[in-house]
Phi, psi and omega in degrees: 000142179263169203304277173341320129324301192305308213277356140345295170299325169294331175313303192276003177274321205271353174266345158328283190301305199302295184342292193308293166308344202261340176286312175260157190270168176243138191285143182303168157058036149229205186272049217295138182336271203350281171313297179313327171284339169309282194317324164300301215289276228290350154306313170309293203319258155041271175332300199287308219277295199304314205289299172310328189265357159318286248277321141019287197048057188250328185238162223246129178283155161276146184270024184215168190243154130348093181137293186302144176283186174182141161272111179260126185261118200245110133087259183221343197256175207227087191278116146249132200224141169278150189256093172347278186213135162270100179272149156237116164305150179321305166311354197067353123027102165266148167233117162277122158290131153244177183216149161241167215342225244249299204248328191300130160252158170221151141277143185228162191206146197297311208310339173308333196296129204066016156255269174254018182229138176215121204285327223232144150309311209270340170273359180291293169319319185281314150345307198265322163292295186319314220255007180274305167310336196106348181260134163242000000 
């Protein structure tokens, strides 16, 4: 089954499920089916927004996960930082949160990566010398 199918096919559960629900009631003031099928749908939508901007080629995988450390070029100096949260934007746009020493965030965007974002110490370092040389 394709990314695409699938979410055809979720489409159609959930109009399944609205069908159903809409013959019975719900107790009031509580978390009621009614809310939870909004919510799947708007999860599908989600689901649908990203497989468009795949398909697109709108949206940009990052070359790091939740977790990974990355070398950041502030200036002459060189910040290590864990990569916090991986966002997707509306645009399919990524946004990376990295954290430095405790409390500090920087947002990141793939395209820094190997300009002023480096997986590695050492492509960090070489960076920062080449641009030492005169060279970028």
């Amino acid at each position: 089954m394709t990314k695409k199918e699938a979410i055809h096919f979720l489409y159609q559960i959930a109009d399944e499920i609205r069908s159903f629900l809409d013959k019975t009631s719900s107790p009031k003031g509580q978390w009621t089916s009614h809310k939870r099928l909004e919510a799947l749908s708007m999860a599908i939508s989600a689901l649908y927004d990203l497989f468009q901007a795949e398909e697109d080629g709108r949206l940009i995988i990052p070359p790091c996960k939740v977790g990974d450390t990355v070398w950041v070029i502030t200036g002459t100096a060189i910040k290590l930082c864990t990569v916090d949260r991986i966002h997707i934007l509306g645009n399919g746009q990524v946004q990376i949160r990295a954290k430095y020493f405790v409390t500090d965030n920087i947002y990141l965007y793939p395209d820094m990566f190997g300009k002023t974002v480096f997986l590695t110490c050492a492509e960090a370092e070489a960076a920062i010398e080449a641009r030492k040389g005169g060279k970028e």
